[in-house]
Steps between C-alpha positions, in 0.01 A plus 500: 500500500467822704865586655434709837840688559560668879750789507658596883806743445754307339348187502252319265274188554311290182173325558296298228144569690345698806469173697888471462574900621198421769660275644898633471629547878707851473769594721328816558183638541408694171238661344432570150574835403364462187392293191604498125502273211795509243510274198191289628634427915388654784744698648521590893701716643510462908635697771552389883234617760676738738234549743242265724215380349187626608163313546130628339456745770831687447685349833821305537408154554554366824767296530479442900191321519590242740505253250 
């Protein structure tokens, strides 16, 4: 079985599957810096998005809708 395992500084996280790191609630919001295998797994390394997430058209979302 493929073995998924998620790297964040000094912490590590195991998954059997995609569906099982899909649907993993982190602590965090991280992206995934980048992507390796090593002796067969997939191998993720993450790091913590330090800035606001911007929408297609390259704006800050608004969060002050009046929702």
């Amino acid at each position: 079985m493929l073995l998924i395992i998620c790297r964040f500084e000094d912490q590590e996280w195991n998954f059997n599957d995609g569906k099982e790191f899909a649907e993993h609630s982190f602590d965090k919001c991280l992206l995934i810096d980048s992507l390796t295998i090593e002796d067969g797994k997939v191998v993720l390394t993450l790091s913590e998005l330090t800035q606001q997430p911007m929408n297609w058209t390259g704006k800050e979302p608004n969060l002050f809708d009046g929702v």
